[in-house]
C-alpha positions in Angstrom: -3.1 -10.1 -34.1 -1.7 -6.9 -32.4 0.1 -6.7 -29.4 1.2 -4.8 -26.6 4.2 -5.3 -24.4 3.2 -6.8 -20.7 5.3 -4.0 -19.0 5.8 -0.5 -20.8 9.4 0.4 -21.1 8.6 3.6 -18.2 7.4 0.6 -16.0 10.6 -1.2 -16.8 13.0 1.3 -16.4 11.7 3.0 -13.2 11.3 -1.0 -11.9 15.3 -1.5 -12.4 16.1 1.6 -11.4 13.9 1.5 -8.0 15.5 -1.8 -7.2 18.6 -0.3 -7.1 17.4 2.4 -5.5 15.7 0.1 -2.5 19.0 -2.2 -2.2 20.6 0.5 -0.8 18.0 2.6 1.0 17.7 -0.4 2.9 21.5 -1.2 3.2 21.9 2.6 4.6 18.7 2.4 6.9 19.8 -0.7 8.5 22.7 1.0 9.6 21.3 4.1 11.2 19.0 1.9 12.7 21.9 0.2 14.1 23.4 3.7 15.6 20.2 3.9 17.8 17.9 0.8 17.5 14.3 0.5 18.6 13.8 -2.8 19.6 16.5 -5.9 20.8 18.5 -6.4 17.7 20.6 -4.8 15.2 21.5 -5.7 11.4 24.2 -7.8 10.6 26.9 -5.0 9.5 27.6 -6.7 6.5 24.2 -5.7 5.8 24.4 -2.6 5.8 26.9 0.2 3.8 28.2 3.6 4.6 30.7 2.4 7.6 29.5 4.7 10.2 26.3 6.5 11.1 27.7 9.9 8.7 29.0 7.4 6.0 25.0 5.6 5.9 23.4 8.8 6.6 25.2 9.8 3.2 24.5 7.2 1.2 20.8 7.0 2.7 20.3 10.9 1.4 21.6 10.2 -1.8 19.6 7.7 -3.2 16.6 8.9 -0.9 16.1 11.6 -3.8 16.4 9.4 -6.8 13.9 7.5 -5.4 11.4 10.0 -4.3 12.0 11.2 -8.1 11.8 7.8 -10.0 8.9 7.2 -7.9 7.2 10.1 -9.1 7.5 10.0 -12.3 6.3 6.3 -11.8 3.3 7.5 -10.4 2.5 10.1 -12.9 3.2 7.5 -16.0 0.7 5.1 -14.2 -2.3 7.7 -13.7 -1.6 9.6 -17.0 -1.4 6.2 -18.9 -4.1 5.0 -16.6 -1.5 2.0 -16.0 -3.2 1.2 -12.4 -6.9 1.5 -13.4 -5.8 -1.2 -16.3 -3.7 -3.3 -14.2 -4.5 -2.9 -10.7 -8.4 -2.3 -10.8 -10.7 -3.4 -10.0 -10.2 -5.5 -7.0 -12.8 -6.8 -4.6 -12.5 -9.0 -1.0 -14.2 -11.7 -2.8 -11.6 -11.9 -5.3 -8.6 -11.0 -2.7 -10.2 -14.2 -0.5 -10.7 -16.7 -4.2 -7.6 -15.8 -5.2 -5.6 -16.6 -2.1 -7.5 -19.5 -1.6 -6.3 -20.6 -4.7 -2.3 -19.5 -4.5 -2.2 -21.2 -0.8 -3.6 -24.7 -2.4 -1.0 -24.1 -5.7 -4.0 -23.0 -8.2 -4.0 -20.1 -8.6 -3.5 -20.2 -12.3 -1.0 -17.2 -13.8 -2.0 -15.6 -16.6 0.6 -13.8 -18.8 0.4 -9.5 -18.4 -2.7 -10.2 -15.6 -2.4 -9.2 -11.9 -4.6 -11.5 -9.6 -6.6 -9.7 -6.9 -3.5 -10.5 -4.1 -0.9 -9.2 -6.5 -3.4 -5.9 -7.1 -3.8 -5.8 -3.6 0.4 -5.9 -2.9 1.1 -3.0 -5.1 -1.5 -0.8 -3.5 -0.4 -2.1 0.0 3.6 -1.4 -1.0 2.7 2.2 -2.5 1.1 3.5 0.5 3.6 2.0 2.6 5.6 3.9 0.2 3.8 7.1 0.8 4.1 6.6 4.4 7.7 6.1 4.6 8.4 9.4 2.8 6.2 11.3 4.8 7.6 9.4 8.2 11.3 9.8 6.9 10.8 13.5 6.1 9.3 13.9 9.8 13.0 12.3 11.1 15.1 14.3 9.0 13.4 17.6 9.8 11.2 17.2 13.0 11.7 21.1 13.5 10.8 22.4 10.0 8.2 20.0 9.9 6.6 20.2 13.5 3.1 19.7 12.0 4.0 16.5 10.1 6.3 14.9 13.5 2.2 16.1 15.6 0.0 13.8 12.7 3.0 11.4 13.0 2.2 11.2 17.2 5.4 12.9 18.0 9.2 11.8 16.8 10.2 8.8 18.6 6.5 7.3 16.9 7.4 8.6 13.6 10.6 6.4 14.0 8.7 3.5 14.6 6.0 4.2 11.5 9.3 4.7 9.2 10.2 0.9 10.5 6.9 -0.5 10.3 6.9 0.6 6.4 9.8 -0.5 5.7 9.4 -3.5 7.0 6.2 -3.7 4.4 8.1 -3.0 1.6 10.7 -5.5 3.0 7.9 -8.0 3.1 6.7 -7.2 -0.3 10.2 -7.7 -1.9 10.5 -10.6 -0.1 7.0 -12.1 -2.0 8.2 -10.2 -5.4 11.2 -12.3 -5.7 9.3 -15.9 -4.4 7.0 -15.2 -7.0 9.7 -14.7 -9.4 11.6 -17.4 -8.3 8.4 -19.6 -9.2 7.6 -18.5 -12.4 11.2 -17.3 -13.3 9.4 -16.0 -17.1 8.3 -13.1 -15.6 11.3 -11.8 -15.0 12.4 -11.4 -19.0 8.9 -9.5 -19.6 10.6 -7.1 -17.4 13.6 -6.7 -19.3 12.1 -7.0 -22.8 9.0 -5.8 -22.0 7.0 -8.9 -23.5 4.3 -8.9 -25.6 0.7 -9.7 -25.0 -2.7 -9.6 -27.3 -4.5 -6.2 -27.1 -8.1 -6.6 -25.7 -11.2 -4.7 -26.5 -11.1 -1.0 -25.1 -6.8 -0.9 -24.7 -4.4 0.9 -26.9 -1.0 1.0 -27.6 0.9 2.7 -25.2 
């Protein structure tokens, strides 16, 4: 019978190198957040890395542009391969509502290299969050340059609080990754080795 790897090495490797990536984005926004937070708490500094608000600003630049890249070139393998029509779509509210139904009462049955409707519905959730979070944290870094953007945004001290609200969905989507991991730890090693699963009718090799 012949197979196809659950996760395409592309997939992999922009994965890894995106958690990375978020680890410290996060690490490095926590801290600036800190210099001038928005609501009554700040992040425990050993949270957080760069030192000082120049030292995170630094570190939050850096790997700000590795992962705008590896996120584009994630996006581009996944329309080009058609990745998210084969593994996202389709997705319905019927199935969104069975499915959770089913993962709240410990059903929900996994199925090896298949997304359920709630995972399908996650990754679209976490990529516009992910969209928004660019386009907010562009708006902060240059509200002059980008007057237009920081006026869609509702002004700069709103865009602040969009950039938080997105990251805090792509803080609650990591947070549900690595539960889910946790449960069913051999998912995990298909995204290392890539795994293997039986082609169906109408896929190919990618």
């Amino acid at each position: 019978m012949t197979k196809k790897p659950i996760h395409a090495w592309p997939v992999r490797l922009t994965h890894w190198i995106n958690a990375v990536c978020m680890v410290c984005m996060f690490m490095s926004g926590w801290a600036i957040y800190n210099a001038a937070p928005l609501f009554a708490f700040r992040f425990p500094a050993q949270l957080t890395v760069g030192g000082w608000l120049g030292g995170a600003l630094a570190w939050h630049f850096a790997f700000m542009w590795l992962l705008f890249i590896n996120g584009l070139i994630y996006v581009l393998y996944g329309l080009i391969s058609r990745h998210f029509k084969h593994d996202f779509l389709p997705i319905s509210v019927q199935a969104v509502k069975h499915d959770l139904t089913d993962a709240l009462r410990l059903r929900l049955v996994h199925e090896k290299g298949v997304y359920n409707a709630v995972q399908r519905l996650m990754y679209w959730l976490v990529l516009a969050a992910g969209v928004l979070v660019v386009l907010s944290g562009l708006a902060i870094w240059k509200p002059i340059q980008l007057q237009e953007l920081v006026t869609l945004l509702g002004g700069y001290d709103v865009a602040r609080y969009v950039h938080f609200a997105a990251m805090a969905v792509i803080g609650g989507f990591v947070v549900v990754h690595l539960t889910l991991v946790l449960l069913v730890p051999k998912t995990l090693l298909a995204m290392v080795t890539g795994g293997s699963k039986p082609i169906k009718g109408g896929e190919s090799l990618p």
